[in-house]
Each structure stands twice: as C-alpha cells, then as structure tokens.
Steps between C-alpha positions, in 0.01 A plus 500: 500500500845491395641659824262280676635174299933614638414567866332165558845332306700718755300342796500169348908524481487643842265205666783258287803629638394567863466073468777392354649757810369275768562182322824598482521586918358209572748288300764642656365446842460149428887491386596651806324236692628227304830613503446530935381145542768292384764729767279423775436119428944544459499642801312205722668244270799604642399556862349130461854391388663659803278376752531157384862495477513623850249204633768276297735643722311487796489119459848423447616702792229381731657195590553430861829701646795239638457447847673271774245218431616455145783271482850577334621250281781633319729857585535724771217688663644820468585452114394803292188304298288278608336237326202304587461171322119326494556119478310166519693207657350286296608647158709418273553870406589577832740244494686617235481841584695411864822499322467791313424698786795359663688635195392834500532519897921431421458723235413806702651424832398748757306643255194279443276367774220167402270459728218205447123523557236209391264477183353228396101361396251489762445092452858421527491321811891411492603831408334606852675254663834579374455868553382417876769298520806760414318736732515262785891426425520847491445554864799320541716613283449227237263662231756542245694121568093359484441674192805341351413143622075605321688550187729198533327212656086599352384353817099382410399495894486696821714231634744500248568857624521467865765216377679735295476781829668268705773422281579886509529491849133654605318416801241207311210500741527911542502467084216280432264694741587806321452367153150330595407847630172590333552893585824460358397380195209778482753792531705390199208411279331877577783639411545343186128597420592878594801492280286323233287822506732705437809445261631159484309258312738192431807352641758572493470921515746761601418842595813723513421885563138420379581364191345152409678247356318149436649207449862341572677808330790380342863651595542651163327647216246249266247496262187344544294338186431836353856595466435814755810523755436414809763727778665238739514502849834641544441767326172597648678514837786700316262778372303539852849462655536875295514784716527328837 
C-alpha cells in the first residue's frame, strides 16, 4: 500500500511538471510573436512614410516644364534658374509682389529667369479678361508694357483695354478681335484649371526647382504671427542658386 501510495505521487509530479513545460513553450511562443509584430507594423509604417513623401515630391515637381509659350517677364532666357511666378491681374498680392520680383531679377542678373503664367478663380470674369488681354499684346510684343498699364490704370471694361492697347502702339481693331476671342479665353481658363489640379492653389505662387512658395514672398527673412521664421525670397534663390 505504501509503495503503491509514492508511485502515484511520482506520476502526479510527473503529469504537473510535463504542464507547467508546455505552458511555459507556449508563453514563449507568444513573446516571440509579440515581440515580431510591432517590427513588421515598423516596417510598413516606414514604407508608408516613404511613399508618401515621394507622392509629395511628385507634386511639387510635376508642374508644367517652361516652354516658348510661357512668357518672360524678368531675366535672360538662358539664366541658370528659372522661376515661374502664378499671378492674378486682378490681385492685390500680385501687385505687390511685381516689384519684388523686379528686385530679385537685379539681384541675380544673369542668374535668375521669372517667367509669368495665370491663376486666378474660375468666376473672375475680369481676371480672364486681363489675362486674355496680355496674351493678345503679347503677340506683338506688348505683353509685358500691357501688364504694366493692368496694374496701373485697373481698367473695369474690355474697352478700357483696347484704349489702353492703342496707347502702346498695338494694332486696336487686330487687339479687340483677339481679346473678344472666345477660344482665346477658353485656353487660358483650362489651363488655369490644370494648374489648379495640380500645385498652385492661390495667387500669387512661385515654383522654383519644384519648390512651392505661396504668397508674395517677401525679399528677406520674417516671422509670421507664430513667431516661426519665414526664409525670404532672396535667399531661397541663393540656396537653389548652390551648386549650379
């Protein structure tokens, strides 16, 4: 009875210990796995991050390449950077911004080329027609002289700028037909759409080896209402100017 009584102990303590055995795998399985889980979910996290940096990229750099239908407003074609400046005739902004961009084209003679392409909102009626309008000049010559008189003289009518044509010296009736050109008008408001679709979403905007930069940038370093420093123009230009 006795002998009886210690073997079934020693197969009680046996039954015990082979549990607390696979207890013990299985926790450690389950650490293994945990500890696995977090890497991988690292790992996509940061492929995530990648991918949407590049699309951020993507969309700063997709904007349209300069070609000969873009219109050169301050510099030399064959300066080393090009900038492209979206602007809206009819703001204030763009206004303002004229003469720093006049600046920085002194600034970095030979250097810096501004070229001008239109933005503005699809129900502004007179921002079409001045846009039309500088195209039309252009053709002769005139689109950076009408531009000039847009941001001088405001004028409110069609009229007002066939006036203002002659006085540059352009052919009026070859003007006027142009400006009242429906297909005209068309091709600058699609294009405005496109760019709208892509990158530029207020005037004025500059694009300058893909980078963005909204608003009428000042010439030199601010800060806006948060206190955060704001990089001016000039030396935005500088740094891309790096390595050229």
């Amino acid at each position: 009875m006795k002998r009886q009584t210690i073997l079934l102990a020693i197969f009680v303590v046996a039954i015990i210990t082979t549990v607390v055995l696979l207890v013990s795998k299985q926790n450690n399985v389950s650490n293994k796995v945990s500890v696995q889980v977090p890497d991988e979910s690292n790992v996509l996290l940061e492929s995530n991050n990648l991918a949407v940096n590049g699309a951020s990229a993507k969309t700063n750099t997709s904007v349209p390449a300069i070609s000969e239908a873009d219109q050169l407003l301050f510099g030399d074609k064959l300066a080393t950077l090009k900038m492209v400046v979206y602007e809206d005739l009819t703001n204030p902004f763009s206004l303002s911004y004229d003469a720093i961009l006049k600046q920085v084209a002194k600034d970095f003679a030979g250097k810096l080329a501004v070229y001008v392409r239109p933005y503005f909102e699809s129900d502004n009626t007179l921002a079409l027609s001045y846009q039309t309008a500088v195209v039309c000049a252009g053709e002769e010559d005139k689109y950076n002289e009408l531009r000039s008189f847009i941001f001088e003289k405001k004028p409110s009518t069609n009229e007002a700028l066939v006036d203002g044509a002659k006085e540059l010296g352009l052919n009026g009736t070859k003007f006027a037909t142009c400006l009242n050109n429906s297909d005209n008008q068309a091709k600058i408001a699609q294009s405005v759409q496109a760019i709208r679709m892509i990158a530029v979403y207020g005037a004025p905007t500059s694009i300058l080896d893909g980078e963005v930069i909204t608003g009428a940038r000042a010439l030199t370093e601010t800060q806006n209402g948060e206190g955060e420093k704001i990089e001016g123009l000039k030396s935005v230009i500088s740094r891309h100017l790096i390595g050229k």
